[in-house]
C-alpha atoms as one frame of an Amber mdcrd trajectory, in Angstrom:
protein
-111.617-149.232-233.511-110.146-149.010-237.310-109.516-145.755-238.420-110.026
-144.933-242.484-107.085-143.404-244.706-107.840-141.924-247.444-105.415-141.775
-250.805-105.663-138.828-253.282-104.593-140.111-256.449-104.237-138.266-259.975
-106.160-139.127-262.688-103.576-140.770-264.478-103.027-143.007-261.232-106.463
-143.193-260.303-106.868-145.167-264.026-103.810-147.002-264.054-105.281-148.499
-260.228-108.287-149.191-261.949-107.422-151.266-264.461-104.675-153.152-262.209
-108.041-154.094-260.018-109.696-154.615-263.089-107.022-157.050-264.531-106.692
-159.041-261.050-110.221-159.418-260.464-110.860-160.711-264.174-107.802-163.380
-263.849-109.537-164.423-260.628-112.402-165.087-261.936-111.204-166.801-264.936
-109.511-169.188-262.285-112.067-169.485-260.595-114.426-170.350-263.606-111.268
-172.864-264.865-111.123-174.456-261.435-114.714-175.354-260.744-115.077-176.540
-264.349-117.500-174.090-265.621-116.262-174.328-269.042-115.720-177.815-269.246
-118.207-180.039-271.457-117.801-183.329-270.072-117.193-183.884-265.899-115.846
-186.847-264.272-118.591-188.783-261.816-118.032-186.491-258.679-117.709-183.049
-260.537-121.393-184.282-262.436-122.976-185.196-259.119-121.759-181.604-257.802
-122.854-179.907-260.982-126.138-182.161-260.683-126.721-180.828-257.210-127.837
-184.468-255.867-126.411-187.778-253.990-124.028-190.127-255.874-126.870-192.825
-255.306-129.606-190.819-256.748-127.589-189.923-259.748-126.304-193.556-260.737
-130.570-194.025-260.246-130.376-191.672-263.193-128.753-193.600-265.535-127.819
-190.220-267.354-125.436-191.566-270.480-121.392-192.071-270.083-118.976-191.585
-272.576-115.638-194.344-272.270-112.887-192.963-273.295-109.558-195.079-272.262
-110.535-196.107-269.604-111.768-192.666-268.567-115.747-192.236-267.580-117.077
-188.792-268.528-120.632-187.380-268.018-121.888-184.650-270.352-123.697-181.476
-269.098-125.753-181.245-271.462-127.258-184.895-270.828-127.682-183.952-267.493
-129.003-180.742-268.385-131.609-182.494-270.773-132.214-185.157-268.067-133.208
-182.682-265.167-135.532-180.439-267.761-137.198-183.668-268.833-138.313-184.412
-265.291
């Protein structure tokens, strides 16, 4: 059975705890953001069909827009965006 402990901290502490969680939990959620690609414009195929929330098959049926760019196939979100609202 877990037992509790509790921590009496002064106010000075008590702050200086709070914005250490405060700090952590922000950067952790900007990584978080950075890592699924939420603030990225364009995605690759995969991240778009993810982001798209469909099969690969269904979303080349699509034929949402591509942008070439050496070599490199990007999909916009706010094609598919526009796409998805318009159906």
């Amino acid at each position: 059975m877990a037992q509790s402990i509790s921590v009496m901290l002064n106010e000075h502490d008590s702050n200086e705890l709070r914005k250490q969680v405060y700090t952590i939990v922000t950067n952790e959620i900007e990584r978080a953001r950075r890592d699924a690609g939420l603030d990225k414009q364009y995605l690759k195929r995969k991240d778009a069909i993810k982001f798209a929330g469909v099969s690969g098959s269904t979303y080349d049926h699509w034929g949402i827009p591509v942008h070439q760019i050496d070599g490199i196939t990007l999909y916009s979100k706010k094609d598919i965006e526009r796409f998805i609202e318009s159906h």
